[in-house]
C-alpha positions in Angstrom: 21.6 180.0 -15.8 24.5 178.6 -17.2 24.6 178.6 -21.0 26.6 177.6 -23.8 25.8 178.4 -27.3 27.4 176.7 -30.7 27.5 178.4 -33.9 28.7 176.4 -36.5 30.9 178.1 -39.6 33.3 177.3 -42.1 31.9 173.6 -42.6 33.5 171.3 -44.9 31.1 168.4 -46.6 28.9 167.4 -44.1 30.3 164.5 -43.5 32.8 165.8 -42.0 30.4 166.6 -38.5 29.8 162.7 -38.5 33.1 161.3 -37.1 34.4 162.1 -33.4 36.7 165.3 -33.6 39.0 166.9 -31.1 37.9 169.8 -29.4 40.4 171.7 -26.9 37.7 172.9 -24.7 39.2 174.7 -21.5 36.1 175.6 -19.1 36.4 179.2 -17.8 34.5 182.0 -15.8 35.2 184.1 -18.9 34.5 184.2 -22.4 36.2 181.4 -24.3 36.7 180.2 -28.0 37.6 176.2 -29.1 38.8 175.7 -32.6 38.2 172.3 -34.2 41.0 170.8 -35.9 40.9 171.5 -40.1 37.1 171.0 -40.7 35.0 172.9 -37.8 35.0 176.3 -36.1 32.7 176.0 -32.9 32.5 179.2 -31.0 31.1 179.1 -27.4 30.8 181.0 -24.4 30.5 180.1 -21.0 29.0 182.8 -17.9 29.4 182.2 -14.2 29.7 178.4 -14.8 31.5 178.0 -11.5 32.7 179.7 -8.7 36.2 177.9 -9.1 37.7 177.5 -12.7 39.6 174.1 -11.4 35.6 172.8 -10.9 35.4 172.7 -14.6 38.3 172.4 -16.0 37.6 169.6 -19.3 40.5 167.7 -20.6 41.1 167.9 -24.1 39.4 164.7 -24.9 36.3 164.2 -27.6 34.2 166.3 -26.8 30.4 168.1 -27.5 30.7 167.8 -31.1 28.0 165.2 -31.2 25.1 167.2 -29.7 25.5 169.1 -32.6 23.1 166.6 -35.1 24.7 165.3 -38.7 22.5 167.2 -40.8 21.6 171.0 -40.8 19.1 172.7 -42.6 21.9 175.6 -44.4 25.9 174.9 -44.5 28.8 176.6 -45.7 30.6 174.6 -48.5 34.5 174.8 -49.3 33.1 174.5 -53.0 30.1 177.0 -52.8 31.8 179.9 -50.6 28.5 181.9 -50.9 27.4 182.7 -47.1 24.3 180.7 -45.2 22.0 182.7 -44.3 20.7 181.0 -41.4 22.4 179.1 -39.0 20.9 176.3 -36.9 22.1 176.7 -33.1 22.1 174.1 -30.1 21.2 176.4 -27.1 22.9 174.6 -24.6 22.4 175.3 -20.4 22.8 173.7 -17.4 22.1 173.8 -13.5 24.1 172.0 -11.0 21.4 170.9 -7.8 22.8 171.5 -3.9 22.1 169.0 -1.8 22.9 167.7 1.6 24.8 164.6 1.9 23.1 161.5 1.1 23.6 159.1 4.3 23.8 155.3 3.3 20.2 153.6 3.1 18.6 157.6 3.1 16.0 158.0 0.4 17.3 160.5 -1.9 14.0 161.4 -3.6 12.6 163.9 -1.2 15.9 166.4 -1.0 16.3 166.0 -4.7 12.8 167.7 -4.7 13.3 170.0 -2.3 16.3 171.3 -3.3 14.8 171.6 -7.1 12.2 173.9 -5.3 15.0 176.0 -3.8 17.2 176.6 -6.7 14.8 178.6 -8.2 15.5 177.0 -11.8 11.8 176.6 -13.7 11.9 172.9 -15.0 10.3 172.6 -18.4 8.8 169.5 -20.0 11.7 167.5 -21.7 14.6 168.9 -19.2 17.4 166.2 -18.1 17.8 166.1 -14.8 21.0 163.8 -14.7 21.9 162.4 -11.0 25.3 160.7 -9.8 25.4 157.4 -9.5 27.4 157.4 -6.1 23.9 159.1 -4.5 22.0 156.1 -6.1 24.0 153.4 -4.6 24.5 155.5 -1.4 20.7 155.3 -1.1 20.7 151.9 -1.7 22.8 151.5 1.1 25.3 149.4 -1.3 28.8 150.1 0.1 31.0 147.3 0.6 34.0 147.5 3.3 37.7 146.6 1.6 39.0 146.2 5.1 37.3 142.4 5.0 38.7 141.1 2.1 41.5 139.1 2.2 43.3 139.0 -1.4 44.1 135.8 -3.1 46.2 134.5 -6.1 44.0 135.9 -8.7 44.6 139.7 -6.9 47.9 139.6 -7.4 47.9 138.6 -10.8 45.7 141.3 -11.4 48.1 143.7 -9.2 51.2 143.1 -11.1 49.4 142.8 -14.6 48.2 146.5 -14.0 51.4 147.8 -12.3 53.9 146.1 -15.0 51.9 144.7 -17.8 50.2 148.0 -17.9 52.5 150.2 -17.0 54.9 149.0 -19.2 53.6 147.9 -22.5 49.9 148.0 -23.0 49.6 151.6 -21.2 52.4 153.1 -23.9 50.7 150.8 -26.7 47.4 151.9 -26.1 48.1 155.3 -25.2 46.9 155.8 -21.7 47.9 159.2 -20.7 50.7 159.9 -18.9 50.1 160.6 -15.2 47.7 157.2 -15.8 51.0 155.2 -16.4 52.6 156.8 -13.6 50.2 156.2 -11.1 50.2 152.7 -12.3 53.6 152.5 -12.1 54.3 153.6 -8.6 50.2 151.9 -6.9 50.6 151.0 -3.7 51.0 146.9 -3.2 48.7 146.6 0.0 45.8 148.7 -1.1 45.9 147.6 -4.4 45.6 144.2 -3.4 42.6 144.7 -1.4 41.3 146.8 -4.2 41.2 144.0 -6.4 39.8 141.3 -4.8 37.4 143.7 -3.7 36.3 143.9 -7.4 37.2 140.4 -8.0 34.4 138.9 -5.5 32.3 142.0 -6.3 32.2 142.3 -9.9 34.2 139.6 -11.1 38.1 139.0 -12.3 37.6 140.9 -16.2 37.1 143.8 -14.6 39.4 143.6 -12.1 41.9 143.5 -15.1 41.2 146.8 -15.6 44.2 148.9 -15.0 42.0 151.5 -13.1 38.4 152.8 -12.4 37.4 148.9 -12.2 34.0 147.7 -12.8 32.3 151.0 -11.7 33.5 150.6 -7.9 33.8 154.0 -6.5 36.7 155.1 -4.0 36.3 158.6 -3.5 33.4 160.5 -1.3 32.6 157.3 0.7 33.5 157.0 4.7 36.2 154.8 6.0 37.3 152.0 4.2 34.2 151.6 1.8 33.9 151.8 -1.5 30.5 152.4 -4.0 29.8 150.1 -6.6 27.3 150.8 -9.3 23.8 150.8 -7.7 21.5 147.6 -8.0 18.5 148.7 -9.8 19.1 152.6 -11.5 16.0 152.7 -13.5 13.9 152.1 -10.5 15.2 155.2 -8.9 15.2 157.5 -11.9 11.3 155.9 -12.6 10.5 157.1 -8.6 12.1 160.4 -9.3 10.4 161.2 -12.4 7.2 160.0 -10.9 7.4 162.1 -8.1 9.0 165.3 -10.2 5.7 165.1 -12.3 3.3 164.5 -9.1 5.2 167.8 -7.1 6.5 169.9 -9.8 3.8 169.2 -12.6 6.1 168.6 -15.5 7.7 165.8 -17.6 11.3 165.8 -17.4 13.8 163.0 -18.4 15.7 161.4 -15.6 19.2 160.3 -16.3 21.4 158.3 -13.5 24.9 158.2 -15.0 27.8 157.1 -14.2 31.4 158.7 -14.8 33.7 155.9 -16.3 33.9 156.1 -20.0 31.8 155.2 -23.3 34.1 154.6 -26.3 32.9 154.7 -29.6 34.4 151.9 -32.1 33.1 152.5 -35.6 29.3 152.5 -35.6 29.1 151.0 -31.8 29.3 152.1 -28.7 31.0 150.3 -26.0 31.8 150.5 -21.9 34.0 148.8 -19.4 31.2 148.7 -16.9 29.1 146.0 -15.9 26.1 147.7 -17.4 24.6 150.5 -19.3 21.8 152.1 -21.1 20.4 150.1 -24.3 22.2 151.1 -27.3 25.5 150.8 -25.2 28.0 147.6 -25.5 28.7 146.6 -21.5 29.2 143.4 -19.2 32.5 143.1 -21.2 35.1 144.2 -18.6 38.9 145.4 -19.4 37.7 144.2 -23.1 35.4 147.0 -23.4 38.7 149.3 -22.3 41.2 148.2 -25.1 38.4 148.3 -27.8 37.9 152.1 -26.8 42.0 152.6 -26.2 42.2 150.7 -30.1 39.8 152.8 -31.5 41.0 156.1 -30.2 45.3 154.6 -31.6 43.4 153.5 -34.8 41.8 156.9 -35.6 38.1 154.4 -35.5 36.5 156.1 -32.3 37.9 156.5 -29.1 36.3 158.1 -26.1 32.9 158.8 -26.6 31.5 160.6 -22.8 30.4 159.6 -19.9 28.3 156.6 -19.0 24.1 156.7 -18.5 23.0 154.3 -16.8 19.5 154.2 -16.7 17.0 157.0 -18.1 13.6 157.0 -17.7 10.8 159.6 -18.2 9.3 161.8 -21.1 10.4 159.9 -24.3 11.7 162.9 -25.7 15.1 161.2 -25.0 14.7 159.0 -27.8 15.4 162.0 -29.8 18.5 161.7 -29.3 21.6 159.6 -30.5 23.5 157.6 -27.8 26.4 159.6 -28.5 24.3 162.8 -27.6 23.2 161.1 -24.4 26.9 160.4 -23.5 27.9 163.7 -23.8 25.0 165.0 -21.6 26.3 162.8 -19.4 29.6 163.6 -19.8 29.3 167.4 -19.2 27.1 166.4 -16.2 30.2 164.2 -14.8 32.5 167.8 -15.4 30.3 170.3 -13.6 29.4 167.8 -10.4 31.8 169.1 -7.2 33.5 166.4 -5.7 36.6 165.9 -3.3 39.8 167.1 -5.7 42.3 166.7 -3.1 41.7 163.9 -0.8 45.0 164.6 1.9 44.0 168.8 1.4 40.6 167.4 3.2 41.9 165.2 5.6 44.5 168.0 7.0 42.0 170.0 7.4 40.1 168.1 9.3 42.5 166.3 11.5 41.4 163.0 10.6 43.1 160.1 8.9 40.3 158.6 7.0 37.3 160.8 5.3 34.0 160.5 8.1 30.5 160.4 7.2 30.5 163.7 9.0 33.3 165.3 6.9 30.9 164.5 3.9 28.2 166.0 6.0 30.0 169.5 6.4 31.2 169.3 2.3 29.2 170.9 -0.2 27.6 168.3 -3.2 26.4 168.7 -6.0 24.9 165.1 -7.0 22.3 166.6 -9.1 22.4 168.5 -12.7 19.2 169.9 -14.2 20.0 170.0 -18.4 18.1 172.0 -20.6 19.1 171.7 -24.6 16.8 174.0 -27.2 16.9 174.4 -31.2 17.1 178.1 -32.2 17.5 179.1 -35.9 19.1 183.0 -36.3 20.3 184.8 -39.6 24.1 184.8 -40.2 24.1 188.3 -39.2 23.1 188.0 -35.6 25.8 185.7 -35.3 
């Protein structure tokens, strides 16, 4: 099992554990240690979390600092330097899920279970078991083919707004990272313009405004010319799965379908660019959702927050948890899943020109993450 631990030292006023923090946080096959920034030391290790390091490599982005909660029982003070003598850990582990690949219109339900059975993990009542949206929609069978869309006006406005109004200005305003800019900078005019009137007739022109990741349409491990957008009903499929998990595997877990475009935080709200999200979440608001979490991060008021859930269903032992929390379960999810890294590295070498449903048949996938979070309280001195 997979496990990382958090010990928390050195605390300032608790307050301080409130507000988003940056956390360099580079995933490893070894031992590692992140330092927080002025107010926190988090110290962490990580054992056999992958078989490749470039798997779960995390960007140095906001990070797991929420799933640690804003109040513990016993704190070091800056103004009282006399020791805790217990500290309150977050025993944190995880399980990524093999599965065959998901064929378009296939119910996912039945391999998710089997392949629970043959990892040889022991679920426990209140574990997340957190699935990719891609398998979801797959299931659904909703793909849509980019080949038939012709573009119009409105995709090239939205073509050269993201190449030059982006590239340009709001990308260096708003901070977008570097190789972002560049990519935007140099997209390709064809594909892009079947891109976005793709999203345009899909999901609709605000988020085709988006400079990239639009609207929650996926590009990458989907045949041909298709492309995945979010699926069409998320908590029906995590309610089947729990259902079943409970009727097969006799416990209550909580089932989490998530998605891996961003949640921003701006002040006390959260906020996404997609089309829709769990309660608790701002959504529906397009490329506006975007530049409030881009403003927030420049402003020093929030910034990115995790990953997306979509839908979560289950044992209510969810509602335990802060939306924050449940975006960074999500997040770390999004970070451990395999997908394809290096689309032309696959493509050489399997002599094709455009990924097949049976090159995603002979890839490995890993659509399914099984989360376990417990409390454990241990003297200082174990520490």
């Amino acid at each position: 099992m997979n496990s990382l631990y958090f010990l928390i030292s050195n605390i300032y006023p608790i307050t301080a554990i409130t507000n988003p923090i940056l956390l360099p946080i580079i995933l490893s096959n070894t031992t590692n240690q992140g330092i927080l920034p002025a107010s926190l030391t988090v110290l962490f290790t990580f054992k056999n979390l992958s078989p490749s390091k470039e798997d779960v490599e995390v960007e140095y982005d906001k990070t797991l600092l929420s799933m640690i909660p804003n109040t513990l029982p016993v704190i070091k003070n800056k103004t009282n330097p006399t020791p805790a003598k217990i500290c309150k850990f977050f025993k944190f582990s995880f399980r990524l899920i093999k599965t065959k690949y998901i064929k378009r219109g296939e119910n996912f339900i039945p391999t998710v279970i089997e392949a629970i059975k043959n990892s040889g993990i022991k679920l426990e009542n209140g574990d997340f078991v957190v699935l990719s949206k891609k398998m979801v929609s797959t299931a659904e069978g909703n793909f849509v083919d980019e080949s038939k869309f012709k573009p119009g006006i409105l995709a090239y406005l939205c073509y050269y707004w993201s190449k030059y109004v982006w590239g340009y200005v709001l990308g260096k305003l708003l901070k977008v990272k570097e190789d972002k800019i560049k990519n935007l900078r140099n997209m390709p005019k064809h594909e892009t313009l079947k891109h976005k009137q793709t999203i345009i007739e899909t999901v609709g022109l605000r988020y085709a405004l988006k400079p990239y990741a639009e609207g929650g349409i996926d590009i990458t491990n989907v045949p041909g010319t298709y492309v995945c957008p979010l699926p069409k009903n998320p908590k029906k499929w995590a309610e089947e799965l729990y259902k079943e998990i409970k009727k097969e595997l006799g416990v209550d877990v909580v089932v989490m379908v998530a998605d891996t475009d961003a949640t921003y935080k701006v002040l006390n709200f959260y906020v996404t660019a997609l089309p829709y999200a769990i309660n608790g979440i701002i959504s529906g608001i397009g490329v506006f959702g975007f530049i409030l979490g881009r403003l927030a991060d420049v402003l020093k008021i929030g910034g990115f927050a995790g990953c997306t859930p979509l839908a979560i269903a289950g044992n209510e032992v969810y509602k335990k948890y802060s939306i924050g929390e449940l975006v960074r379960i999500a997040f770390i999810c999004d970070r451990v899943h395999k997908t394809i890294k290096n689309i032309n590295e696959v493509l050489e070498k399997y002599n094709s020109y455009i990924i097949t449903e049976e090159i995603l048949e002979k890839l490995e996938h890993t659509p399914v993450v099984v989360v376990k979070i417990k409390e454990e309280y241990k003297p200082e001195s174990q520490n």
